[in-house]
N, C-alpha and C positions, 0 to 999 in steps of 0.2 A: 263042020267047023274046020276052021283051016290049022295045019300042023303048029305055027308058029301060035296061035291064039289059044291052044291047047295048052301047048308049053309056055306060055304067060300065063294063063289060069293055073296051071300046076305049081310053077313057084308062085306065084301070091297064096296060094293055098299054105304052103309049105312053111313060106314067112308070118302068115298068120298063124298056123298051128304053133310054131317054133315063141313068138312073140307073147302069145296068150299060156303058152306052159308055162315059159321065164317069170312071165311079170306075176301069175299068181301066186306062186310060193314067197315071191320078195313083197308081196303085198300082203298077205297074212302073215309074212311073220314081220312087219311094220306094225302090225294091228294086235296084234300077241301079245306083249308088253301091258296092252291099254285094256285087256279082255273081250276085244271086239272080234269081229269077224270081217270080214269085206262088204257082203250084203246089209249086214247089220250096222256099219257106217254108211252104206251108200244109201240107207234107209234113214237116217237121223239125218245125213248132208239132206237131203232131198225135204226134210221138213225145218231145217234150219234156213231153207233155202226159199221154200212155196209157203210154210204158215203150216198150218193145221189141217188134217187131211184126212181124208175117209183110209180105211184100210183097203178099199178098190180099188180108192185112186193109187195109192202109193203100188198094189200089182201091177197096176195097169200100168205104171211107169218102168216098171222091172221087169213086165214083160213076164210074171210070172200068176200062178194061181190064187185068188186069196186065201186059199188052206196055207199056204206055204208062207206068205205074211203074216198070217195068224202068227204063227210059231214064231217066227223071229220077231215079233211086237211080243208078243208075251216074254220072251225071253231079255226084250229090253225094260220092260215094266218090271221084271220081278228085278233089276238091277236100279230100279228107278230113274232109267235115263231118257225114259217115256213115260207119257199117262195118255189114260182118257177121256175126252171133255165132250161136253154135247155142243153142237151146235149152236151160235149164237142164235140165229134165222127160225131154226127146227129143233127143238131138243129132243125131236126123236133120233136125229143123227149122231151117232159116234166118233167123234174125230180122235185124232192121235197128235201130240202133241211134244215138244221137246219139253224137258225137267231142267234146272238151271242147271243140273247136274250136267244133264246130256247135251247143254247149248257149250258148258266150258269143254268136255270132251271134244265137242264134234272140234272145235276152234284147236283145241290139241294135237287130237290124231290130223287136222289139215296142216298144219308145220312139220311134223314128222314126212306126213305124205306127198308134201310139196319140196322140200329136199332129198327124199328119193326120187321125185320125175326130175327136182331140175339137177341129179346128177346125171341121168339120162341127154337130157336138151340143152347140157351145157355143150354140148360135143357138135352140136347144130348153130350155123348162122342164123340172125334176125331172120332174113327170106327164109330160110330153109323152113323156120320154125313156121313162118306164118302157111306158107306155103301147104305144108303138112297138115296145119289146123284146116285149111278150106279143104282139103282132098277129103280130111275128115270128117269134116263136118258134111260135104256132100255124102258119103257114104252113108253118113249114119241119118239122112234125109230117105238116101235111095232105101233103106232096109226099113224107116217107116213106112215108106209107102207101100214095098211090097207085103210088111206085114198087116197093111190095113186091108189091103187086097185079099187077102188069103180068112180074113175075119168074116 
């Protein structure tokens, strides 16, 4: 690897460690107020969003284990901001479901959290902004694929 490509991967390293420290702590405690968690909104967006949903499907969107969505499904159920329904198709299937509760939350905590990013991207031009969304959105292409590779 050549010197100069070293020292570009180490600062991108460095501005993403730096970027993902920041933006957690100001992101739970956006979600603090509402009794949520991070993962635990970005699990109710994701069924506000897709419909009704296996508890696989929504790991497998997170990229985590279904032990681990257990826990956070159960801990939105016992707040009633989820439930769970059978299948229309198969009623052996368990899906997971938004509660009218958890459909006005999720629409809640998305204005709080959309006025914390756009005091961030106010500081950004139109291009800049768009610009940024394609880098990232190819990134976040390239790290599907490498984690399909790696399955």
């Amino acid at each position: 690897m050549l010197q100069y490509e070293k020292e570009f991967l180490d600062k991108m390293e460095m501005i993403m460690v730096s970027i993902s420290k920041k933006l957690r702590p100001l992101i739970e405690k956006k979600m603090q107020p509402f009794g949520i968690t991070g993962p635990q909104y970005h699990i109710m967006k994701m069924l506000k969003r897709e419909g009704p949903a296996r508890a696989t499907q929504l790991a497998d969107m997170m990229n985590v284990k279904p032990s681990a969505i257990t826990v956070i499904i159960d801990r939105l159920i016992e707040r009633g901001l989820v439930e769970r329904c059978h299948s229309d198709t198969d009623r052996r299937v368990v899906m997971m479901q938004l509660t009218k509760a958890g459909e006005e939350l999720v629409e809640t905590v998305s204005v709080s959290f959309s006025q914390l990013m756009g005091t961030f991207f106010s500081h950004f031009s139109n291009a800049e902004l768009m610009t940024f969304y394609q880098l990232y959105k190819k990134l976040d292409q390239v790290i599907d694929e490498v984690l399909s590779e790696e399955k």
